[in-house]
N, C-alpha and C positions, 0 to 999 in steps of 0.2 A: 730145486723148485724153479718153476717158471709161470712169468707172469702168465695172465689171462689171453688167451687167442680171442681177440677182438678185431671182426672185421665180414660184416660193418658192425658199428656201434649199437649193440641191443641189449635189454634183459640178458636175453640167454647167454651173449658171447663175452658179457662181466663173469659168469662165473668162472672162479677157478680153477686150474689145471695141474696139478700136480705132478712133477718128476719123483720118481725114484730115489732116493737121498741112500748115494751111497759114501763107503766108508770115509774116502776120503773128503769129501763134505763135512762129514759129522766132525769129524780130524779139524775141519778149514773152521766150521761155526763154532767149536771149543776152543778154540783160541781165541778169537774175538770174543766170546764171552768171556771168557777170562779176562780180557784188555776191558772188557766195559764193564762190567757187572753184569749178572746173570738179569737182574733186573731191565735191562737192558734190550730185551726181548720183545718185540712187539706181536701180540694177536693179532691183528688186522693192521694193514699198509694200504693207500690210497696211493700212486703216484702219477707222474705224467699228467697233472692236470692243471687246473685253475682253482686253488683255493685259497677264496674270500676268509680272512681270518674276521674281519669286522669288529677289529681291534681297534686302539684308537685312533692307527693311522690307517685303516682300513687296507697292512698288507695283502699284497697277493702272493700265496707260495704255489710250489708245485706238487705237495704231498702231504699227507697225514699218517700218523700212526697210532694205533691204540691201543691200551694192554687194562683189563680189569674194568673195560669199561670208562674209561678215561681217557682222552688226549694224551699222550706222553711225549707228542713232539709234533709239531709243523715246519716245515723247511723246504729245503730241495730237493728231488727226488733222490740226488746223490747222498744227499745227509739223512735224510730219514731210512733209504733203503740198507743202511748198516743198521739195521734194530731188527733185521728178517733172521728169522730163525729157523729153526726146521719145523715147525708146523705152523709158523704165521701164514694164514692169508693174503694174499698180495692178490693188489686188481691194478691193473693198467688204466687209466681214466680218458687216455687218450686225448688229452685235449680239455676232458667236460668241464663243466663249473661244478665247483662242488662250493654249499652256503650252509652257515649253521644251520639246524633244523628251526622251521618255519613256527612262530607262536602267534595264538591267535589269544587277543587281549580281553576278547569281550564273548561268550556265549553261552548257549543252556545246552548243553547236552544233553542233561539228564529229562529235559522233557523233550528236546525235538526229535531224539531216536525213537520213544512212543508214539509219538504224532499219528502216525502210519500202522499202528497194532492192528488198531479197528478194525479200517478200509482203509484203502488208497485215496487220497484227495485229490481230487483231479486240478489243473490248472485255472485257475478263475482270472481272464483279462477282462470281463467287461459285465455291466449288470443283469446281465441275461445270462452268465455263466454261474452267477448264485444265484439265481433263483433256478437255476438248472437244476444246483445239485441240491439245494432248499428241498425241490421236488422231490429230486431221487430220495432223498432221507425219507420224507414221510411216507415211504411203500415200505423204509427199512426198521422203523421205529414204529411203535406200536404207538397207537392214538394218542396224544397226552405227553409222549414222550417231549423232552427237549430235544430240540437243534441245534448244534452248535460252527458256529464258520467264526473260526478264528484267524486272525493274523491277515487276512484278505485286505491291504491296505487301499482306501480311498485313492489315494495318490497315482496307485498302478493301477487302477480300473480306466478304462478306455473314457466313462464319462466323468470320473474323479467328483463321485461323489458316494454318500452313502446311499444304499436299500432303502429307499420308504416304508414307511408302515403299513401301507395301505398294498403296496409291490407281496411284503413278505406275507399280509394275510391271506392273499388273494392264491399266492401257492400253495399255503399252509394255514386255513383256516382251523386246523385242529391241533395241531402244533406249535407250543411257546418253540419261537427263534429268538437266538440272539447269538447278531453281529459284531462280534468284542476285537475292536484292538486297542492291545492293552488298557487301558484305566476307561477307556469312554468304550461306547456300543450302541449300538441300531437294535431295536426290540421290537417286534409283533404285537397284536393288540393281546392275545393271551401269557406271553412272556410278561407283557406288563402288569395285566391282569391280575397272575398268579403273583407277580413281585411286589402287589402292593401297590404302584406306582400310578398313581391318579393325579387329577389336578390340584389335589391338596399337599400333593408331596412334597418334603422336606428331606434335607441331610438333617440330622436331628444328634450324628455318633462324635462328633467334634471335629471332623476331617473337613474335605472340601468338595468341591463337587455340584452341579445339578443338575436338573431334567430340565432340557429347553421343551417351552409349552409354545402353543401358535399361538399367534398373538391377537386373532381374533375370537378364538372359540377358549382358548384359556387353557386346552386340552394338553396334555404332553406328546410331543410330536414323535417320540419313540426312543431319541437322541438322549443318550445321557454323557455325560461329561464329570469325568471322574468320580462316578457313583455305580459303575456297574458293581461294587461289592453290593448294593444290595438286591442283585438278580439272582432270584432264590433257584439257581440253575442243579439239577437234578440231573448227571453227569449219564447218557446210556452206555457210554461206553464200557464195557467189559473190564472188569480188574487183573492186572496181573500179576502171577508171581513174581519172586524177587529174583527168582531164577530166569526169566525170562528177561525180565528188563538188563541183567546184567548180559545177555544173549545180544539184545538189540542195541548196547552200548558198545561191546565191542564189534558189532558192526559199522555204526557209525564211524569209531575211532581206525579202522581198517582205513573208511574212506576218508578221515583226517589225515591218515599216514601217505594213502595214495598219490595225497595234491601239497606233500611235504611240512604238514602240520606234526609236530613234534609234542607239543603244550599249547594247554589249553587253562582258560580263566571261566570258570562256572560262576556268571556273575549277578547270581540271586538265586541260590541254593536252598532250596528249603530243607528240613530234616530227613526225609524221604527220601530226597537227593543225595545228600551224601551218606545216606545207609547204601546206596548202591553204588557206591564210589569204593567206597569202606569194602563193601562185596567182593567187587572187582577186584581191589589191592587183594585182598585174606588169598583169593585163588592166584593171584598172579598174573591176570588177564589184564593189567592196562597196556597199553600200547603206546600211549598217549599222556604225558606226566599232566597232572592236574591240579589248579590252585583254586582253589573256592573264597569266595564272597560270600558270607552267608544270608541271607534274607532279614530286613528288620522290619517290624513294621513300625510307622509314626504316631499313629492314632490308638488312647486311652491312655492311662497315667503315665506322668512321664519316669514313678520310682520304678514300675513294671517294665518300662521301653530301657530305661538303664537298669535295670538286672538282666534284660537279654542280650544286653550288648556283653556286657561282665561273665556272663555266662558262656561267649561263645569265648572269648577270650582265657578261660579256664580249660578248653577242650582241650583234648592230647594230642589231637591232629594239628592245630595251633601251638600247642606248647613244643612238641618232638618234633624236630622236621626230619619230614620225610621228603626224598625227594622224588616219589611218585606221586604223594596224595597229600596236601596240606593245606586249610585255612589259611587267610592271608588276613583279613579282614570281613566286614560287612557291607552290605548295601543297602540302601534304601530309597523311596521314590522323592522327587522334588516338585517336579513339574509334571505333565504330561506329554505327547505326544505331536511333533510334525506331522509326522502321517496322519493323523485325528484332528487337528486343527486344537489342542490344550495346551501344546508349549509353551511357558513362561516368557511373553516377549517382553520389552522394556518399552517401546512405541505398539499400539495396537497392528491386531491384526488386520483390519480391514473390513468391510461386508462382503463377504463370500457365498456363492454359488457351493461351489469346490467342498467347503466343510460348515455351513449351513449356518456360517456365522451373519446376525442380524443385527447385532450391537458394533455400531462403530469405534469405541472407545474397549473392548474386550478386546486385553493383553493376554488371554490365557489362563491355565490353574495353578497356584503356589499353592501345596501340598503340605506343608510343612513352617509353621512361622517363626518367625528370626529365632525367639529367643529358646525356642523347644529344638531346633534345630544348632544352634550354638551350646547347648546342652549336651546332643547327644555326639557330636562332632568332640567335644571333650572326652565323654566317655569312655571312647572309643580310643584316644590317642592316651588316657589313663591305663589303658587295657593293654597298649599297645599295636592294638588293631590299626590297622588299615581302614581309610574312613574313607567309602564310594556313595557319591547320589545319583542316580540318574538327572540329568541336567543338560536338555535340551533345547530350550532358550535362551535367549543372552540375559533375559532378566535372572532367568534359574542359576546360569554359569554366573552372573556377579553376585548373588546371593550366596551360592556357596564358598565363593570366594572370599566374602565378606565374613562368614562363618571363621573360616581356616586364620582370618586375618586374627580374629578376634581371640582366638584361642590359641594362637602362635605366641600373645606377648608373655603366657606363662607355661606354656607348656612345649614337650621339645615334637613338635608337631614333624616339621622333616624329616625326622627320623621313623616316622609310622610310613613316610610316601603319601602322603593323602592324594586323592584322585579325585580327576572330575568323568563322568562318563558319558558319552555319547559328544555332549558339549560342540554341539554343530554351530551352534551362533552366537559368535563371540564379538569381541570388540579390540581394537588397538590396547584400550590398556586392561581386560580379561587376558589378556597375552601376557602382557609384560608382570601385572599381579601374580600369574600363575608359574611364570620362570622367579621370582623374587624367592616366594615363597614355599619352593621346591614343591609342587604340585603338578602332578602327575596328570595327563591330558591322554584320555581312552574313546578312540575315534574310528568310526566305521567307514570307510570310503565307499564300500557297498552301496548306499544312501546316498551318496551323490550320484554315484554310478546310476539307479535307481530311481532317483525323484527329481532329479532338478527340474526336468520337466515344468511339474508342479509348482514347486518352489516359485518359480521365475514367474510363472501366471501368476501366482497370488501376490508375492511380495515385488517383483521387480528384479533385474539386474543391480543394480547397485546395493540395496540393500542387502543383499547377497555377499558383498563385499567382503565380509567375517566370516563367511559360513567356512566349516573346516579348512581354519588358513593357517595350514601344515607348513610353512616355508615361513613363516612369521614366526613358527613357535620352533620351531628349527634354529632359526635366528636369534630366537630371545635367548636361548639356551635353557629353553623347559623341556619335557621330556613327554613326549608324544607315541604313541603305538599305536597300531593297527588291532582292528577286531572286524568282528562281521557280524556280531548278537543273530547269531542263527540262535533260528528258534523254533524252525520244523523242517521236516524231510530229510530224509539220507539224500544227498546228491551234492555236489560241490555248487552245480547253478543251475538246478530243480530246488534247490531249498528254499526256505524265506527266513535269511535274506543269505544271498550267497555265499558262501565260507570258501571259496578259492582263491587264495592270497597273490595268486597270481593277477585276478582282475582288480583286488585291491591295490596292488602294488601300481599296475598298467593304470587307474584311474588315478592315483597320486601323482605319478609321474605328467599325464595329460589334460587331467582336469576335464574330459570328456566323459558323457553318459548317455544313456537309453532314450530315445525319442528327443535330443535337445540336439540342435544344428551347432553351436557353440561351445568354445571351450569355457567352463566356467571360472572366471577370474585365476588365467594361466598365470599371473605374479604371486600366485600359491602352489605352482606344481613343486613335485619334490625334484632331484635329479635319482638319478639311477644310486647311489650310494644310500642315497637317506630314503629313500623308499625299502630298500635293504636291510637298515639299521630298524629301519617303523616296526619292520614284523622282526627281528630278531633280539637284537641287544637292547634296543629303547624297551621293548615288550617284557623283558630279564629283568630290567629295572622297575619296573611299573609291577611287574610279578613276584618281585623281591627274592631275586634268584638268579643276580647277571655275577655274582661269586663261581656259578657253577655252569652254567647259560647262558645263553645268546651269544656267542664267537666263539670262533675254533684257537683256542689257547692250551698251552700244556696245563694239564691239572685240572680241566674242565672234562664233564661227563661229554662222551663221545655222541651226539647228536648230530648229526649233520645230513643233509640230503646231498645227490650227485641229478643235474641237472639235463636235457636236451638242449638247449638255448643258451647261451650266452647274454643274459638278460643286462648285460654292463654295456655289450657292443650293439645287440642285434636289431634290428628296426623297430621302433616304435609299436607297430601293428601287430609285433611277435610276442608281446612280455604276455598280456593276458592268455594267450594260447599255450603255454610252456608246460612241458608237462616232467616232472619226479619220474626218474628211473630207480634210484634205488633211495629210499630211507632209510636209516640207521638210528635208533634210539638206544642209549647205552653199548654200541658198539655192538650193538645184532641189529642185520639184516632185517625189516621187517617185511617177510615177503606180500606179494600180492593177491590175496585169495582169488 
């Protein structure tokens, strides 16, 4: 056998080459098997390269070897290449980087690979791009129908604000719209219409939430604020089989594989969701090992809100693990949205243009109050579950923290991993609480990459100061990972919000983003190692799975990507561009379709 004829460096010229094994070979690897144990054999050989173990001292070796799907050795090319056998694989790496395979901490698969069933959603920068496609819809919906434009963030629209009421009737006077991201939304006068939602409106369900009205006519201005659950939206879109959607998840997870995403954390799964997780595993079509969060919600009793937490923690996908498809835990909402202007702040927001804020003294929505909330955070650590809230402002992130505090003095909470998610605006000691407490920090750089923009209008530089401060939480010794909460489109950076861990990694590193001249508070950037560790082994830990995941270790399932770039050495300007030659999950090739 002989290695790989490589040259130059491509796809094609990894694959293997085969000699003829003749007798006296068979002769030469029978004795060495004998000398090592037959066990001793390795299926696949990586050698000649650069591989990141991301271990605890973050060796570098020059080879890997695999057998069953497992690590069975890291070393030098000299020492790993006595485990070639007569039908091992052997690749020449020439040089490459190879890194554990890439995990991404935070997103929905299960709905953003539908996104696109429909129709194609075209790109919306700016408010004359939805009211475009507002348009387009109503020649495609039958009169009456609903509209619906999700995930279109105020922040990325060129004039960073929302659709007015009077904008979406004037396209769609026969058509309820609504403009939903996440918990708040922009409504038409017949969305409202049909929803009920007039000047007498009230939340009335126990939750939180309202309709801002003008303040001179009393009328609701369209804008609700953690109350789109009660837009009685009438879905046009077409239902699919189960078979389909499993069709369009392993699409997506293709393109997980392509940009070295190995795992993946579905982090608000509803039932639906995981019947087609479930799906996928029964044929054997994941690609992509997957850890779910399942969906809770806060509001109505709280004996109903803890039997579903109890309930999920009885599933067999939480009890058996498996290490393609398993339950970790739960999630549920706290606060609302940056992008929306409902984040939990601890100091107000401000009066804003931007997100249509007119009270000076509005901090935002708390979703959830203390002691319903310290309830179900128990639950959950009685369960054994994993306990996630979304928690995007620094009010939301010490609130949950204060939770965990509370429930920590009798219960063995570190041992669940409890998380915090999103958790963009923290504080000095939100840090130091959430390293004490072994609490887990789930962080999208995307959003910086994305909004500072924004950000920086509304609040300021300095107040900014905490916002995803990755080098602080580095430092505390809490344990921090990478996500992207995509949440539509197939494309690594067509999606919303990008999933290419490469530009996460390059924005942690530089603390640079989209439309902002400035580095955003660079005494937060990560270095090249710990932007490494964010998407791998911190991600293994926060996923409850770095026994078998996140570093290239013997004993550990064989994950790992092989790299173009040298992202340790190579400039600065290169890490986002970097592009996966070859994936490996379980020790197969997962090729490119």
């Amino acid at each position: 056998m002989r290695d790989s004829d490589a040259n130059p460096w491509s796809l094609q010229s990894l694959a293997p080459v085969r000699r003829p094994i003749v007798v006296l070979a068979l002769a030469l690897w029978g004795m060495t098997a004998f000398c090592q144990g037959q066990e001793g054999d390795a299926s696949l050989i990586l050698h000649g390269g650069k591989v990141a173990s991301v271990n605890d001292t973050f060796a570098i070796h020059e080879a890997v070897a695999v057998r069953d799907g497992r690590i069975v050795q890291v070393g030098s090319s000299a020492e790993v290449l006595r485990r070639r056998g007569p039908r091992t694989e052997v690749v020449d790496l020439e040089g490459k980087l190879v890194l554990p395979g890439l995990m991404d901490s935070h997103a929905h698969p299960a709905d953003a690979c539908l996104f696109e069933a429909d129709h194609e959603i075209p790109p919306m920068e700016t408010i004359q791009d939805v009211l475009d496609y507002i348009k387009a819809r109503t020649l495609a919906v039958k009169e009456g129908g609903w509209i619906e434009v999700r995930q279109v963030f105020i922040t990325r629209l060129r004039e960073q604000r929302y659709p007015t009421r009077a904008e979406m009737d004037r396209v769609s006077p026969n058509h309820p719209v609504i403009f939903a991201t996440g918990p708040d939304a922009s409504l038409n006068s017949p969305a409202l219409r049909l929803s009920g939602i007039d000047r007498d409106f009230k939340v009335t369900d126990g939750g939180s939430g309202f309709a801002e009205k003008d303040p001179v006519t009393g009328e609701p201005t369209g804008i609700l604020r953690n109350c789109s659950r009660y837009v009685k939206v009438q879905s046009s879109r077409r239902p699919l089989p189960l078979s389909e959607k499993v069709r369009r998840l392993k699409e997506l997870f293709a393109d997980y594989n392509a940009v070295g995403i190995t795992s993946v954390c579905d982090r608000d799964a509803g039932f639906d969701d995981v019947e087609v997780y479930r799906e996928a595993r029964g044929r054997g079509e994941l690609t992509v090992r997957v850890r779910v969060s399942r969906h809770i919600e806060s509001i109505g009793s709280m004996a109903a809100i803890q039997e579903s937490i109890r309930e999920v923690g009885r599933d067999s996908l939480f009890k058996e693990r498996d290490d393609w498809l398993r339950i970790i835990g739960i999630k549920t909402y706290l606060d609302g949205g940056m992008l929306t202007g409902s984040a939990l702040m601890r100091e107000p927001w401000g009066v804003s243009d931007i997100y249509s804020i007119k009270d000076p003294d509005y901090r935002g929505v708390r979703f959830i109050p203390r002691e319903r909330l310290v309830s179900m955070v128990r639950t959950a650590v009685e369960s054994g579950l994993q306990f996630t809230a979304h928690s995007v402002g620094d009010g939301a992130v010490h609130a949950l923290l204060e939770a965990y505090s509370e429930a920590e003095k009798d219960l063995p909470l570190r041992a669940t991993r409890p998380c915090v998610s999103h958790s963009n605006f923290m504080s000095r000691e939100a840090v130091l609480e959430a390293a004490r407490l072994g609490v887990m920090v789930d962080i999208q750089p995307a959003w910086l990459y994305m909004d500072t923009h924004t950000l920086a209008k509304q609040f300021g530089y300095d107040r900014l100061r905490y916002f995803q401060p990755l080098k602080s939480l580095f430092e505390a010794g809490a344990i921090a990972g990478g996500g992207s909460d995509h949440m539509q489109k197939i494309g690594s950076m067509r999606s919303v919000n990008p999933y290419n861990p490469f530009l996460g990694m390059a924005t942690a590193i530089t603390r640079r983003s989209k439309r902002y001249e400035k580095q955003l508070h660079p005494e937060e950037a990560l270095n090249r190692e710990q932007a490494i560790r964010f998407y791998t082994i911190n991600n293994a830990r926060i996923l409850l799975c770095d026994d078998k995941l996140g570093s290239l270790e013997a004993g550990k399932l064989a994950d790992f990507i092989v790299l173009d770039t040298d992202i340790l050495t190579c400039a600065e300007d290169r890490i986002s561009s970097t592009q996966v030659l070859r994936t490996y999950v379980g020790g197969k090739w997962i090729k490119k379709p």
